[in-house]
N, CA, C and O atoms as a GROMACS GRO file, in nm:
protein
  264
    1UNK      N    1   0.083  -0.119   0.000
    1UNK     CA    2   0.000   0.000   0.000
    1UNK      C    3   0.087   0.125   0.000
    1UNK      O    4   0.073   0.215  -0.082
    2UNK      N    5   0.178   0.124   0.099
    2UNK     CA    6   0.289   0.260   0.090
    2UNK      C    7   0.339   0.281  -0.039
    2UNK      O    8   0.378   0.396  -0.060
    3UNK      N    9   0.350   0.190  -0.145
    3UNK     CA   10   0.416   0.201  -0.255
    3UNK      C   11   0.342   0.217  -0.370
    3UNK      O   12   0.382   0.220  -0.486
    4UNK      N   13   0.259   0.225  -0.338
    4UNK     CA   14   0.120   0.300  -0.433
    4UNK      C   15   0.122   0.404  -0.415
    4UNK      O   16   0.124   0.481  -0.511
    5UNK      N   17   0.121   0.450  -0.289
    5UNK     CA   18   0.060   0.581  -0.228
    5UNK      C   19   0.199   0.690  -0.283
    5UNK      O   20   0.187   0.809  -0.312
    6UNK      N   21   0.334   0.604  -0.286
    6UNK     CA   22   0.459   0.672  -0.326
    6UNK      C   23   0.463   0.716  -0.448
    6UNK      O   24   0.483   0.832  -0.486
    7UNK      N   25   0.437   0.596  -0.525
    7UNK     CA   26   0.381   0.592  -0.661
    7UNK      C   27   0.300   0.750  -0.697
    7UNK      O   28   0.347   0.850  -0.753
    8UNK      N   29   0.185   0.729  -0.649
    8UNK     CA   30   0.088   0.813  -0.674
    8UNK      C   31   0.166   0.973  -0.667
    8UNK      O   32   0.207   1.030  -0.768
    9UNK      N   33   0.177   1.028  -0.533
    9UNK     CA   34   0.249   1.116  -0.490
    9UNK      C   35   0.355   1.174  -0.591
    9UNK      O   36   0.343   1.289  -0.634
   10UNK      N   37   0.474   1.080  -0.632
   10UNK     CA   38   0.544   1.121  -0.748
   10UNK      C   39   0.524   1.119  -0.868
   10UNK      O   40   0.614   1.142  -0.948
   11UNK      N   41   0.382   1.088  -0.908
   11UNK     CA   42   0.308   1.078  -1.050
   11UNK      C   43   0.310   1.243  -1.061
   11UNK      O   44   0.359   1.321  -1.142
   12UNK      N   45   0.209   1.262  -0.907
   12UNK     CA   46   0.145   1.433  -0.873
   12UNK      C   47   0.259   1.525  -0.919
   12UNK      O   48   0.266   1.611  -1.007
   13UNK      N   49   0.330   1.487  -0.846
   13UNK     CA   50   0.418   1.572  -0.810
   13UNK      C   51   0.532   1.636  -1.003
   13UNK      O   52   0.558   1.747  -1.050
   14UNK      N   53   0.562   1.494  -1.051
   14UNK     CA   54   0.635   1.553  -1.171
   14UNK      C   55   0.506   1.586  -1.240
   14UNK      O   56   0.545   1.663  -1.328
   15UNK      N   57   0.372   1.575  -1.254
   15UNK     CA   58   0.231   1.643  -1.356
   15UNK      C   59   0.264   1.830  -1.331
   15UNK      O   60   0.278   1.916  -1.419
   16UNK      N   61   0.268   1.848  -1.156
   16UNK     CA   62   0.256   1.944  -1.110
   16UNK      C   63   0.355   2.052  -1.183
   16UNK      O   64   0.324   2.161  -1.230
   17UNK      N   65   0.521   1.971  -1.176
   17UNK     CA   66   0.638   2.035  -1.233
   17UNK      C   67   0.619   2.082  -1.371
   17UNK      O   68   0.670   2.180  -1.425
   18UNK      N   69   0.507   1.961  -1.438
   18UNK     CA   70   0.510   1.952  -1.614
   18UNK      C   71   0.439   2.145  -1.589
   18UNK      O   72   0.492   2.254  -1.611
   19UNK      N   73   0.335   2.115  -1.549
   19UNK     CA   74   0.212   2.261  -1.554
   19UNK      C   75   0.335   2.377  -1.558
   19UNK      O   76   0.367   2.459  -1.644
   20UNK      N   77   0.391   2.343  -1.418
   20UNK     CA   78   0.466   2.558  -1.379
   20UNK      C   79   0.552   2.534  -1.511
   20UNK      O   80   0.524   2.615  -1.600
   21UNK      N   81   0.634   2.456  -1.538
   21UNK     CA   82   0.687   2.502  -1.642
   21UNK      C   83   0.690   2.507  -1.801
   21UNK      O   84   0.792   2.520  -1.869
   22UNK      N   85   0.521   2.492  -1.862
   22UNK     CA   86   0.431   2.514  -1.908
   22UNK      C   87   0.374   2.655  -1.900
   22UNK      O   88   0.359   2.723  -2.001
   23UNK      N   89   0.337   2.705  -1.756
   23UNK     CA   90   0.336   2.824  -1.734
   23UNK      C   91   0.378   2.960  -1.746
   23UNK      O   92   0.325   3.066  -1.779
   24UNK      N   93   0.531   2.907  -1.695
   24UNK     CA   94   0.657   3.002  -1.699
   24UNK      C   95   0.694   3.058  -1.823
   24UNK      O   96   0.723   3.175  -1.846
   25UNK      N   97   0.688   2.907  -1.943
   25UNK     CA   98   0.714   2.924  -2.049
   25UNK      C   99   0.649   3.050  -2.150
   25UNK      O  100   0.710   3.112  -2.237
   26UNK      N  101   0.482   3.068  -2.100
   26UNK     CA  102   0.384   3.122  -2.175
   26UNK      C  103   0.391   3.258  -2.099
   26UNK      O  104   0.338   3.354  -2.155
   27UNK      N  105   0.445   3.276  -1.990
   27UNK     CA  106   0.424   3.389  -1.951
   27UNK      C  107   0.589   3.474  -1.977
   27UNK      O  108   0.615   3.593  -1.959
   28UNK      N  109   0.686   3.356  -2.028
   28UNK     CA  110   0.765   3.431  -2.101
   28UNK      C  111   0.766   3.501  -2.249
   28UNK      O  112   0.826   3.603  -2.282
   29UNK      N  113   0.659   3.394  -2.349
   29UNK     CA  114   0.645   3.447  -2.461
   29UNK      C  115   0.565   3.566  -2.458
   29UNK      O  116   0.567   3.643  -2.554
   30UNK      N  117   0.491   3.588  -2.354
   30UNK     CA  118   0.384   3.656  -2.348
   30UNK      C  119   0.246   3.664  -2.339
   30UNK      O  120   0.226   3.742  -2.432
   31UNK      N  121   0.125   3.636  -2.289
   31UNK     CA  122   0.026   3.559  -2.326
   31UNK      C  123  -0.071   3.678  -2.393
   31UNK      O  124  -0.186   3.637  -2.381
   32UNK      N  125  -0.071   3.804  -2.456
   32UNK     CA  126  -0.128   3.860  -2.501
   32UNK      C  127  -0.061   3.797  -2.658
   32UNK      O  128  -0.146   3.788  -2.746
   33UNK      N  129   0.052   3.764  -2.688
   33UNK     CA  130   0.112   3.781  -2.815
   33UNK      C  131   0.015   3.657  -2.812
   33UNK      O  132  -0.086   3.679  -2.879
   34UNK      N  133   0.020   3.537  -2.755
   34UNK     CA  134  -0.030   3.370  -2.778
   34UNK      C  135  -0.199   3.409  -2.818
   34UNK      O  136  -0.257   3.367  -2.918
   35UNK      N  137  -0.255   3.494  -2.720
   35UNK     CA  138  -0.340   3.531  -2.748
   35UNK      C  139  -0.436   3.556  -2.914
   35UNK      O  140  -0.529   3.514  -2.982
   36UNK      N  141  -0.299   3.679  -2.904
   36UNK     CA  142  -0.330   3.720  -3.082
   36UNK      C  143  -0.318   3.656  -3.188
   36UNK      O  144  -0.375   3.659  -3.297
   37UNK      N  145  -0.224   3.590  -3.138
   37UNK     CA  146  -0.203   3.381  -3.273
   37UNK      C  147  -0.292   3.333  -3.291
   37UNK      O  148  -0.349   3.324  -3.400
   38UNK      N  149  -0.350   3.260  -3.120
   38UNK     CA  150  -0.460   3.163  -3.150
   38UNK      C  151  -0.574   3.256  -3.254
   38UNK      O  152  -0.592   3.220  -3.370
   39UNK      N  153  -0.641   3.374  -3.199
   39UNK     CA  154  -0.743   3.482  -3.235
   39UNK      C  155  -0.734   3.423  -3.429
   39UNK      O  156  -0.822   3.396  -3.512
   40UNK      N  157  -0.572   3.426  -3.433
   40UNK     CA  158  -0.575   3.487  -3.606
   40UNK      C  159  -0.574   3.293  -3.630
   40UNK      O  160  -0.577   3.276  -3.752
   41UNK      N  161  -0.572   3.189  -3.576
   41UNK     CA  162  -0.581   3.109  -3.628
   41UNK      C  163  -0.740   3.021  -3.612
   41UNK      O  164  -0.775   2.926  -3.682
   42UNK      N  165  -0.795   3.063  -3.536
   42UNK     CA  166  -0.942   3.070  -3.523
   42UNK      C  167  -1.026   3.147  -3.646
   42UNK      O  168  -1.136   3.109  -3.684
   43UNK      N  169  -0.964   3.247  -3.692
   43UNK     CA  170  -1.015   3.324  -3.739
   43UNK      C  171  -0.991   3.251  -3.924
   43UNK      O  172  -1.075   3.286  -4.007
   44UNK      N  173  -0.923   3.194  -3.951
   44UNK     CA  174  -0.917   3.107  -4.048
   44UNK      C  175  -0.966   3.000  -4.040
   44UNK      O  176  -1.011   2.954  -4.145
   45UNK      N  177  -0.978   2.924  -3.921
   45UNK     CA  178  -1.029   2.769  -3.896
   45UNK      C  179  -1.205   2.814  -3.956
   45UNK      O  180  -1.284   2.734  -4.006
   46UNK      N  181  -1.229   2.952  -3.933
   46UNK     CA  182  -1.396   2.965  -3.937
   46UNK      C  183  -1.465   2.920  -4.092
   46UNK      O  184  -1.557   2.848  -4.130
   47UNK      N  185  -1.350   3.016  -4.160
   47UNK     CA  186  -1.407   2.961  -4.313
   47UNK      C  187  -1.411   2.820  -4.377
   47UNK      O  188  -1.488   2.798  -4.471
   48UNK      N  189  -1.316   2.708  -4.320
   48UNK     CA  190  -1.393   2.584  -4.349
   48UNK      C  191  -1.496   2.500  -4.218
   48UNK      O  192  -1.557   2.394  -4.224
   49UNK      N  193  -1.487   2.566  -4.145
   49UNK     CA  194  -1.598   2.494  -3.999
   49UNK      C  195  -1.738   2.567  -4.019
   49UNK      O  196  -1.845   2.508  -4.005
   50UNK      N  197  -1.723   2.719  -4.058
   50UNK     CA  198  -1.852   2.773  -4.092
   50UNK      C  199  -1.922   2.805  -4.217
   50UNK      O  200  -2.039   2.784  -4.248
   51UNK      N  201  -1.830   2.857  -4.280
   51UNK     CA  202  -1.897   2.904  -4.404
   51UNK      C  203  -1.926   2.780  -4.524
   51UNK      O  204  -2.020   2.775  -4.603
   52UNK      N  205  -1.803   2.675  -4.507
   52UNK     CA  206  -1.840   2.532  -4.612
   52UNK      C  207  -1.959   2.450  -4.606
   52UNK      O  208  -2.008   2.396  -4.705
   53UNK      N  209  -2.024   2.434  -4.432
   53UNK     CA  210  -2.131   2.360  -4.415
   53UNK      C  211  -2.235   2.433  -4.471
   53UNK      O  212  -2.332   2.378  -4.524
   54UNK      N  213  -2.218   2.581  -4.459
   54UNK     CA  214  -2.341   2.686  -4.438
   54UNK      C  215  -2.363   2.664  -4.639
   54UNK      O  216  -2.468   2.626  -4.692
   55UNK      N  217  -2.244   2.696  -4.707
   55UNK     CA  218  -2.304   2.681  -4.846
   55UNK      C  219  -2.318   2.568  -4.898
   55UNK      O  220  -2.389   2.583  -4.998
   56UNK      N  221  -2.280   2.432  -4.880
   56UNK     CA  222  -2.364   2.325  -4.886
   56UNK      C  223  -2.456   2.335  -4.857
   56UNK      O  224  -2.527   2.354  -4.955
   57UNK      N  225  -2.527   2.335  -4.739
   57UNK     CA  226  -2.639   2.325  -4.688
   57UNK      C  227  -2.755   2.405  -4.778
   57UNK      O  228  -2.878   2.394  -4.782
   58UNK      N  229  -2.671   2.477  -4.837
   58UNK     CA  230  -2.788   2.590  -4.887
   58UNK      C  231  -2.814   2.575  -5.056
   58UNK      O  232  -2.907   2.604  -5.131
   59UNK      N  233  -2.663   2.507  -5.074
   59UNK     CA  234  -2.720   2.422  -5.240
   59UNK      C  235  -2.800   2.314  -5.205
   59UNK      O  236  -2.910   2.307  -5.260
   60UNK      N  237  -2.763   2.212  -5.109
   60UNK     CA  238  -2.876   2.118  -5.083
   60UNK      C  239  -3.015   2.146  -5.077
   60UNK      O  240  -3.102   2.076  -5.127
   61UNK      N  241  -3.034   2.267  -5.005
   61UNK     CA  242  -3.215   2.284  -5.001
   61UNK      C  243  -3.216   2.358  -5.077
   61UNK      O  244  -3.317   2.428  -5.063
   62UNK      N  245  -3.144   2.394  -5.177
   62UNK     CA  246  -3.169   2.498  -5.263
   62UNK      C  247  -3.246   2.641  -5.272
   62UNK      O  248  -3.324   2.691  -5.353
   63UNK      N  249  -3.177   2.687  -5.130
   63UNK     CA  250  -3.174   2.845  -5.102
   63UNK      C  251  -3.323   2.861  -5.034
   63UNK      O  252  -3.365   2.968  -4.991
   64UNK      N  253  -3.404   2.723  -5.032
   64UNK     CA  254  -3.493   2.764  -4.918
   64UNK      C  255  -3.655   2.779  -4.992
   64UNK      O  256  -3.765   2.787  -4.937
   65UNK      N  257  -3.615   2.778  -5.157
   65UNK     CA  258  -3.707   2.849  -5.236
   65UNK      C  259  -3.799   2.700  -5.246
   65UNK      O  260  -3.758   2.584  -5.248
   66UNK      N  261  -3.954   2.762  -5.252
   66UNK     CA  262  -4.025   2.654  -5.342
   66UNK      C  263  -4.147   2.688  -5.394
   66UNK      O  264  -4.208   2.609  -5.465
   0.00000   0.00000   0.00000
């Protein structure tokens, strides 16, 4: 049982180490700059997640008309 519990404890413990210096890292690049990356790569992901289903969808029912 102690050697589970040791186990466990030093699983925590290097996860914990992984995070701060994960942290450290982002708050060295900056997190407004990471910020403005993700923003501009979201901002491209939209035109095939939104706009491709949206104009299929709309040749399929064919604009709604009947």
């Amino acid at each position: 049982m102690k050697n589970k519990k040791s186990a466990a404890s030093s699983m925590i413990l290097g996860v914990a180490f992984i995070c701060c210096v994960v942290d450290f890292g982002i708050a060295q690049f900056g997190l407004l700059t990471l910020i403005q990356k993700a923003y501009s790569v979201l901002a491209y992901l939209a035109i095939p997640v939104i706009l491709i289903p949206y104009l299929i969808h709309m040749a399929v029912t064919r604009f709604d008309t009947k």
